[in-house]
C-alpha positions as CSV (number, residue, x, y, z in Angstrom):
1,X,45.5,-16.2,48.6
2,X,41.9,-16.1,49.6
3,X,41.3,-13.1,47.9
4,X,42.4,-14.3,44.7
5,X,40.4,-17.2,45.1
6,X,37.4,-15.5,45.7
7,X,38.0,-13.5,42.3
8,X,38.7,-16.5,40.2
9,X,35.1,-17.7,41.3
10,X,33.7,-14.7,40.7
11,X,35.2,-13.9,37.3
12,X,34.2,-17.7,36.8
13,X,30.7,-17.1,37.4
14,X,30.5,-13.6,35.4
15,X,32.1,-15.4,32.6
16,X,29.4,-18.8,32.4
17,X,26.9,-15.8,32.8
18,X,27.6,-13.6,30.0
19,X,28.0,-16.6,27.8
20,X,24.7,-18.2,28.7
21,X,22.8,-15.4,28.5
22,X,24.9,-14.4,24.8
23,X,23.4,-17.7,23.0
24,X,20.2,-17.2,23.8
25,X,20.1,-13.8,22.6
26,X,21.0,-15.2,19.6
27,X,18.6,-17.4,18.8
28,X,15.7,-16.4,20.5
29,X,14.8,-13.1,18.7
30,X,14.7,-15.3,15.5
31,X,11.9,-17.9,16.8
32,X,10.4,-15.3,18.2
33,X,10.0,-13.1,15.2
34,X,9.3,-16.2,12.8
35,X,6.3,-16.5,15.5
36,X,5.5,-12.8,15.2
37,X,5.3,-13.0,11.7
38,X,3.3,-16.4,11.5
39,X,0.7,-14.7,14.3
40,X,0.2,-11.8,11.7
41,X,-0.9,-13.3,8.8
42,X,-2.9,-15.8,10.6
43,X,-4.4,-12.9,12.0
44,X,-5.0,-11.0,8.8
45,X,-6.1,-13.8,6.6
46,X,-8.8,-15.0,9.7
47,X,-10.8,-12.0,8.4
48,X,-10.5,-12.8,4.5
49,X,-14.5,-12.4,3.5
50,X,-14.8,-9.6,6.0
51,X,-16.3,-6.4,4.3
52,X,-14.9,-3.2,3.0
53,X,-15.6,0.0,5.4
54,X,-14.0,2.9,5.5
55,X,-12.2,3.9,8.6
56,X,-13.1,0.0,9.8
57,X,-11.1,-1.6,12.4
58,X,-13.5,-4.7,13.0
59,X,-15.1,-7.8,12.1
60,X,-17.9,-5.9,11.0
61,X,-15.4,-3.7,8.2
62,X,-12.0,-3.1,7.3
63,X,-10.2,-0.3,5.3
64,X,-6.6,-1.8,4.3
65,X,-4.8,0.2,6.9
66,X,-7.5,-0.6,9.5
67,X,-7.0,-4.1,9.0
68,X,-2.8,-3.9,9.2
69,X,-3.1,-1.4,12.2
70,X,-6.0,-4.1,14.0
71,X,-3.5,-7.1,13.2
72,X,0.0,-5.6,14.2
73,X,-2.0,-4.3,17.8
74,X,-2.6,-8.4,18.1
75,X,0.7,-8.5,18.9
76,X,0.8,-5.5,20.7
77,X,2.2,-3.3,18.3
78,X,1.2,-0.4,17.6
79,X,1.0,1.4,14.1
80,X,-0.1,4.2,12.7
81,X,-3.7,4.4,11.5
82,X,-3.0,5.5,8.0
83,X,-1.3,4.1,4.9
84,X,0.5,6.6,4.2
85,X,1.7,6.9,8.0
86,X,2.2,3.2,8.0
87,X,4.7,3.4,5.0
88,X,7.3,5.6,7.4
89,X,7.6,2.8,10.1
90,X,10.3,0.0,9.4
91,X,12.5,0.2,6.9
92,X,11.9,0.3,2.9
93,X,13.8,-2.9,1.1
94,X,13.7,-3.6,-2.1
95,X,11.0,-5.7,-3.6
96,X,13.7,-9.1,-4.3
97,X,14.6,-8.9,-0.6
98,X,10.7,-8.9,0.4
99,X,9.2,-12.1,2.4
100,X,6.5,-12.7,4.6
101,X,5.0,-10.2,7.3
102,X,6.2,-7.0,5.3
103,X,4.3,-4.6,4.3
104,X,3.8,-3.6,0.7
105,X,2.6,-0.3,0.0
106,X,0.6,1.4,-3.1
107,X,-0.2,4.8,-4.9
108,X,-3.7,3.6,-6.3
109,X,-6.4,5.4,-8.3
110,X,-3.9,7.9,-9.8
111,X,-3.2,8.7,-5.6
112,X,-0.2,11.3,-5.7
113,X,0.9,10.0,-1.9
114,X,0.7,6.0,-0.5
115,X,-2.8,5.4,0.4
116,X,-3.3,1.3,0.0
117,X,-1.2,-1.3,2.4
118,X,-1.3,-4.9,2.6
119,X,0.7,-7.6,4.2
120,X,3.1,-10.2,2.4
121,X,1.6,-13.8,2.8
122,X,4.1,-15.4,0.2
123,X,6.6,-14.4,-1.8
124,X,8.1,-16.9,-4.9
125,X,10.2,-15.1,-7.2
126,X,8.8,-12.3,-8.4
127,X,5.4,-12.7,-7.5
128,X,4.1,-11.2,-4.2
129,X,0.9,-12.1,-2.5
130,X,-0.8,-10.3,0.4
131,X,-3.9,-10.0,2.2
132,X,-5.3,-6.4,2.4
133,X,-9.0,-5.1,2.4
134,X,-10.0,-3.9,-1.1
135,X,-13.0,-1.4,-1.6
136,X,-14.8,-3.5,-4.1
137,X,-14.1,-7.1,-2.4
138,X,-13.3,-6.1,1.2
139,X,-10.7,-8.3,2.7
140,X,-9.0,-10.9,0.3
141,X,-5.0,-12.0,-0.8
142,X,-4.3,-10.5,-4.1
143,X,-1.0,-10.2,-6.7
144,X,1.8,-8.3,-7.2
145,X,1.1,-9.8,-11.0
146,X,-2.3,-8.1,-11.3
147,X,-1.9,-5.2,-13.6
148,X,-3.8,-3.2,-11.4
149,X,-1.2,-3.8,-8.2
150,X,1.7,-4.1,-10.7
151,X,1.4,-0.8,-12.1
152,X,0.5,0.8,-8.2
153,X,3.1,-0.6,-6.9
154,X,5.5,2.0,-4.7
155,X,7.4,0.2,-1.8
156,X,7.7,-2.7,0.8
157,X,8.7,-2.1,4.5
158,X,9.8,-4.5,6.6
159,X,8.7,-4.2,10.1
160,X,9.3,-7.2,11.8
161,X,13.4,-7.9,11.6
């Protein structure tokens, strides 16, 4: 008798347990990554005005991937340093399914492989915005609806699920 008693408390207790812990698994990874994501492009738009420099991870320059790989390793994750690295991490989605904290990737300059990255800001219908560092404007929020990033345009990865 007082071996089944002590089971039925125990399978009592494992029971609440696994249920507690179940719910908040649940929800917690989704304010957590909404957080994530938020963190990011507060990060990456804090250096809009910064200049263009090649191989820049800084205040004092960004290239585009420079300034993805220094704002994903504020929330301690680390990327690769390249775009064209970059555009193998996550997974590819297609551009209707994009929102904000993805990363949208370009073949620019007649490039034959990736070589530009920014990071979604916004996304309303079929316009994209994301901050990235340009060469001629250094870090800024540009268009999917610019010709120039319209007709560049390769894939979007979503990093961050």
């Amino acid at each position: 008798m007082k071996k089944l008693l002590v089971l039925a408390l125990l399978s009592i207790i494992f029971a609440s347990c696994k249920s507690g812990s179940a719910t908040v698994d649940r929800n917690e990874p989704k304010r957590e990554n909404k957080s994530t994501v938020k963190h990011l492009i507060d990060t990456a738009t804090d250096n809009i005005g910064v200049r263009y420099k090649a191989g820049g991870t800084t205040k004092s320059g960004y290239d585009c991937s420079g300034l993805v790989f220094t704002t994903f390793q504020s929330e301690n994750i680390t990327m690769p340093r390249s775009s064209y690295e970059q555009s193998k991490i996550g997974k590819i989605i297609s551009f209707d399914d994009a929102r904000k904290g993805d990363l949208i990737f370009f073949k620019t300059n007649k490039s034959k492989q990736i070589n530009h990255v920014g990071l979604i800001t916004e996304r309303t219908g079929a316009e994209i915005k994301f901050v990235h560092s340009s060469t001629s404007k250094g870090v800024i929020i540009s268009s999917t609806k610019e010709p120039y990033y319209q007709n560049s345009f390769v894939q979007i990865n979503r990093v961050i699920e």
